[in-house]
C-alpha positions in Angstrom: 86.2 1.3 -29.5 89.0 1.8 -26.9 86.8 4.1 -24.6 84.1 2.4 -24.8 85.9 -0.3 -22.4 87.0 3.0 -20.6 83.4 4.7 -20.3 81.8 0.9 -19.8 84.3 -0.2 -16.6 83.9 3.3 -14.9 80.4 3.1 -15.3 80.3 -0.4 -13.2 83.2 -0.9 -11.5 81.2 -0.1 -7.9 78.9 -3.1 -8.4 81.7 -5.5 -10.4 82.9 -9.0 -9.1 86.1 -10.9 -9.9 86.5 -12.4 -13.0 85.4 -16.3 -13.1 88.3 -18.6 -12.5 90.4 -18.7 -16.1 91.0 -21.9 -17.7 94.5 -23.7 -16.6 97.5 -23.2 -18.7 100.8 -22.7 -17.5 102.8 -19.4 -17.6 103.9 -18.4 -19.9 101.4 -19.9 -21.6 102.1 -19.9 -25.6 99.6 -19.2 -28.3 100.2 -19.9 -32.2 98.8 -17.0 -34.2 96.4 -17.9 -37.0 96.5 -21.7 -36.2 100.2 -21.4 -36.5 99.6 -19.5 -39.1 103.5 -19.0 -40.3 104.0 -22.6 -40.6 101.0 -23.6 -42.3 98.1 -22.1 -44.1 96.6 -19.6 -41.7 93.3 -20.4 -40.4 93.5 -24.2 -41.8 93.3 -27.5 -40.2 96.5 -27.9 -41.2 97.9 -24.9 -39.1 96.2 -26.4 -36.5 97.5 -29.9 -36.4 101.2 -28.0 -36.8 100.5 -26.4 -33.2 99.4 -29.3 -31.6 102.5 -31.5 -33.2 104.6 -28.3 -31.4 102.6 -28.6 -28.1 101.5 -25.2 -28.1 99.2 -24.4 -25.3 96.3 -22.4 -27.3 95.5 -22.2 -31.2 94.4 -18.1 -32.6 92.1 -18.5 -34.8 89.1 -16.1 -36.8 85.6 -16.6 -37.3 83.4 -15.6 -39.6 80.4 -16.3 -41.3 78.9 -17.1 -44.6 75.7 -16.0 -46.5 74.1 -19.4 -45.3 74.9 -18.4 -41.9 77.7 -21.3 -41.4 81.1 -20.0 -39.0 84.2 -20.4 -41.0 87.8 -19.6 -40.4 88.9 -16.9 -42.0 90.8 -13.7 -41.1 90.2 -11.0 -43.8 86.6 -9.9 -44.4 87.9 -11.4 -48.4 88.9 -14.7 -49.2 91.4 -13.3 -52.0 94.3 -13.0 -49.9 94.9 -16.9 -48.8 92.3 -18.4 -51.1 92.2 -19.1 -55.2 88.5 -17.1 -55.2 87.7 -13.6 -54.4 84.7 -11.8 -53.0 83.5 -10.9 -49.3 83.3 -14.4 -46.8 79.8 -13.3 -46.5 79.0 -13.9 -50.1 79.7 -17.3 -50.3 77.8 -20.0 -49.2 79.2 -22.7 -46.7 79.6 -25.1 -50.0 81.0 -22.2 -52.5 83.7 -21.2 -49.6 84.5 -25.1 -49.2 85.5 -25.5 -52.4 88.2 -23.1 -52.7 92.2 -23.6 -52.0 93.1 -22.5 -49.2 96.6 -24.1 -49.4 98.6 -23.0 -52.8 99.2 -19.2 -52.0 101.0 -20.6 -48.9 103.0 -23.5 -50.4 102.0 -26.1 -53.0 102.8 -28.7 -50.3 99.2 -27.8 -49.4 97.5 -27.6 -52.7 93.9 -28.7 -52.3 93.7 -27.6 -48.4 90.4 -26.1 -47.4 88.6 -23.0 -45.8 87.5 -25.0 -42.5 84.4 -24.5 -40.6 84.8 -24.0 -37.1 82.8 -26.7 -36.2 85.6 -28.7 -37.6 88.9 -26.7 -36.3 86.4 -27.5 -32.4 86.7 -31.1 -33.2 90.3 -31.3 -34.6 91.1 -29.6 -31.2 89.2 -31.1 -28.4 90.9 -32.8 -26.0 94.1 -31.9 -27.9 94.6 -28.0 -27.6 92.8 -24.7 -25.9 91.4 -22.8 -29.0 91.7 -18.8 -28.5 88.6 -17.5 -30.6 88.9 -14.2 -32.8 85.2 -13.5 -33.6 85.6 -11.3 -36.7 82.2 -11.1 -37.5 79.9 -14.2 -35.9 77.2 -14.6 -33.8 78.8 -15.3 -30.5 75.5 -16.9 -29.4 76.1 -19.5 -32.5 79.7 -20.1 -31.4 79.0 -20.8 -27.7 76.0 -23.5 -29.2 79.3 -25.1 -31.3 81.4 -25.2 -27.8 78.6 -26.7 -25.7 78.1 -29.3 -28.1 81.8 -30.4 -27.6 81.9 -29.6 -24.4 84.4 -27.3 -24.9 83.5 -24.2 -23.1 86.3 -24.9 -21.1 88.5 -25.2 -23.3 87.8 -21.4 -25.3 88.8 -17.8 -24.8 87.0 -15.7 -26.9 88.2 -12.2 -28.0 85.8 -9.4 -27.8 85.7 -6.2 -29.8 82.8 -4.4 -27.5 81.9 -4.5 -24.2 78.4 -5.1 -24.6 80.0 -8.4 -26.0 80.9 -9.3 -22.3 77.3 -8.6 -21.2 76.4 -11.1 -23.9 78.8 -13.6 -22.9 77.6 -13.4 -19.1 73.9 -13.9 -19.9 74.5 -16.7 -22.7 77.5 -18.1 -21.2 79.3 -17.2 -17.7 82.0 -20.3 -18.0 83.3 -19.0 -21.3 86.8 -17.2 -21.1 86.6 -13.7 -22.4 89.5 -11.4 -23.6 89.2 -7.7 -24.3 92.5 -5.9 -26.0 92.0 -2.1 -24.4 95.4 -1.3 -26.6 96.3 2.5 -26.2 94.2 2.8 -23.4 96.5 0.6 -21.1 98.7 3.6 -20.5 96.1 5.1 -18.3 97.0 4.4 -14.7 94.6 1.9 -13.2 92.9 1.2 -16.6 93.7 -3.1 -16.7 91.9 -3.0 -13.3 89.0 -1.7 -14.1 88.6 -3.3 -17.4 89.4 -6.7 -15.9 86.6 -6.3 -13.1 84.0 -4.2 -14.5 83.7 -6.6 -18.2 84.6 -9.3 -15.6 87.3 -11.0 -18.3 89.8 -13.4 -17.8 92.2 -12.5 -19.8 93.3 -9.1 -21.0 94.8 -8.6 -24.6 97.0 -6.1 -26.6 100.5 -5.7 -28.4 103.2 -5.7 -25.9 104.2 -2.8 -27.4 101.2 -1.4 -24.9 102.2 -3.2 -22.0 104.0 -1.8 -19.0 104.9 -3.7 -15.8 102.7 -1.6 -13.9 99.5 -2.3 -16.3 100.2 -5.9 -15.9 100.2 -6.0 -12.0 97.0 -4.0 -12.4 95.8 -6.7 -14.9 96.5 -9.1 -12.1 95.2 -6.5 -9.3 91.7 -7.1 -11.5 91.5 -11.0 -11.7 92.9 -11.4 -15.0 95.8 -13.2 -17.1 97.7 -11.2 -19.6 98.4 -12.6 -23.2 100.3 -10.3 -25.2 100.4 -10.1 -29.1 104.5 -10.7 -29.5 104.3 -10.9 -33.4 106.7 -8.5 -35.1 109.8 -7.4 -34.4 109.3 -8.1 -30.8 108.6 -12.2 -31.5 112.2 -12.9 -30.8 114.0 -14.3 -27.5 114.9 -10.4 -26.6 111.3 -9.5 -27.1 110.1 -12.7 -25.1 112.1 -12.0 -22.8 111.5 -8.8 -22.2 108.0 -10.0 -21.8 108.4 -12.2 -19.0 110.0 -9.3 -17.2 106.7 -7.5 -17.5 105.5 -10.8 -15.3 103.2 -11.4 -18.5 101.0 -15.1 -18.3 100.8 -15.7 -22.2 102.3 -14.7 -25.6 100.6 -14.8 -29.2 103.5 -16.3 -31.6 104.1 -16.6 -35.1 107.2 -18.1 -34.4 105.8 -21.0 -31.9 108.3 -23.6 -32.8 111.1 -20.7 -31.5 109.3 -19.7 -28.6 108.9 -23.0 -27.1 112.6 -23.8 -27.8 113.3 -20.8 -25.8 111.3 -21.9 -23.0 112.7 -25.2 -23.0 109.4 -27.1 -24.1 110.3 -28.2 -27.8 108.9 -31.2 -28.8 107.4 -31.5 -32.3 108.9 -31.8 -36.1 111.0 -29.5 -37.6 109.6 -26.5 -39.5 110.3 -23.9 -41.8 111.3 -20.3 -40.2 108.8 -17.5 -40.2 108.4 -15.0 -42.5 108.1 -11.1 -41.4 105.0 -9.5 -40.6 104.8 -6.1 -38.7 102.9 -7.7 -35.9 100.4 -5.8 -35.3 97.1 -7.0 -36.6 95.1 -9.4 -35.1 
């Protein structure tokens, strides 16, 4: 998948423009992971209402779809991990997957909390919160339909897995915010630049682990915003910090309470500390 977005910018970068103008947000810009994902059930309304009681900038969360064809949030290709049932999302129906509890693995604070649907985690969010979209496995044609009915094309950055996704986005959709993670691939001089102009993306993705001052100016060079993943051992005030030096725009937290202490923007309730996680999956 990595060259692919190699193979794909080289192959356009003569005839590429600038990326479209990105959504506002400030810099550093502070995303919570899975719908704040640590201090709630992941991928739940009620991970969503923590971040925007922490005034996060942007909500992560993952979309997927079900055998009746509805988008749900869910981040394993299973719901047995955060869920009472078991069996592929894609074998449920939209009904089957809403009745299961998608609180009580968590905590039994949220007993009885439910697998959303995106449409609803669009309309807990708008007006409230940018929503950074994960599309697991969706039809991103479906998902833009849910944005424009909110009028929330603004207000998204979806993440894309292939390039051809970027070709999609630009004939169904040129105003949506687009974010390709090349990973490895970022330690190839030049690389952000051309990935950035030729997929014409707002934003560029990947661990910080990847990042390197010089791929972040060439990030910029190409017309796009960097958000790094910061969960792990790096989602501490050293690792932000260490960040910021790279002149990143945006970090993905599971610690977003912490990280906007740090950066002197705390304002919601008290909440439990994060548990550890190696950070690197998306």
């Amino acid at each position: 998948m990595r060259i692919a977005y190699l193979v794909a910018g080289l192959l356009v970068l003569a005839g590429a423009t600038s990326p479209a103008r990105a959504r506002e947000l400030p810099k550093p810009f502070v995303v919570a992971h899975r719908g704040a994902g640590d201090l709630a059930p992941e991928n739940t309304l009620a991970a969503i209402r923590t971040g925007i009681e922490l005034g996060v900038d942007v909500v992560e969360v993952d979309v997927r779809t079900t055998a009746d064809r509805e988008l749900v949030l869910m981040h394993d290709d299973t719901v047995d991990r955060t869920t009472d049932g078991s069996g592929a999302v894609s074998q449920f129906t939209a009904a089957q997957i809403a009745a299961l509890d998608a609180g009580s693995k968590f905590s039994a604070q949220y007993a009885g909390e439910r697998v959303p649907t995106l449409a609803a985690a669009l309309d807990l969010c708008r007006g409230k919160i940018g929503i950074y979209l994960d599309i697991k496995q969706a039809s991103l044609e479906r998902v833009i339909a849910l944005l424009r009915e909110r009028d929330m094309v603004g207000d998204a950055i979806a993440y894309i897995y292939r390039p051809i996704q970027a070709v999609e986005r630009k004939r169904l959709e040129p105003r949506l915010a687009i974010m390709p993670g090349p990973g490895e691939w970022l330690a190839v001089q030049g690389l952000p630049e051309v990935v950035a102009r030729s997929l014409e993306a707002e934003y560029l993705d990947s661990h910080v682990l990847y990042w390197s001052k010089q791929a972040v100016e060439s990030a910029h060079r190409g017309g796009a915003r960097v958000c790094v993943d910061i969960m792990g051992p790096t989602d501490n005030e050293q690792g932000w910090r260490s960040a910021m030096d790279l002149g990143v725009d945006g970090m993905q937290t599971d610690r977003p309470e912490a990280l906007l202490a740090f950066l002197g923007r705390a304002q919601g309730r008290p909440t439990k500390p994060c548990s550890a996680d190696n950070g690197l999956a998306k």
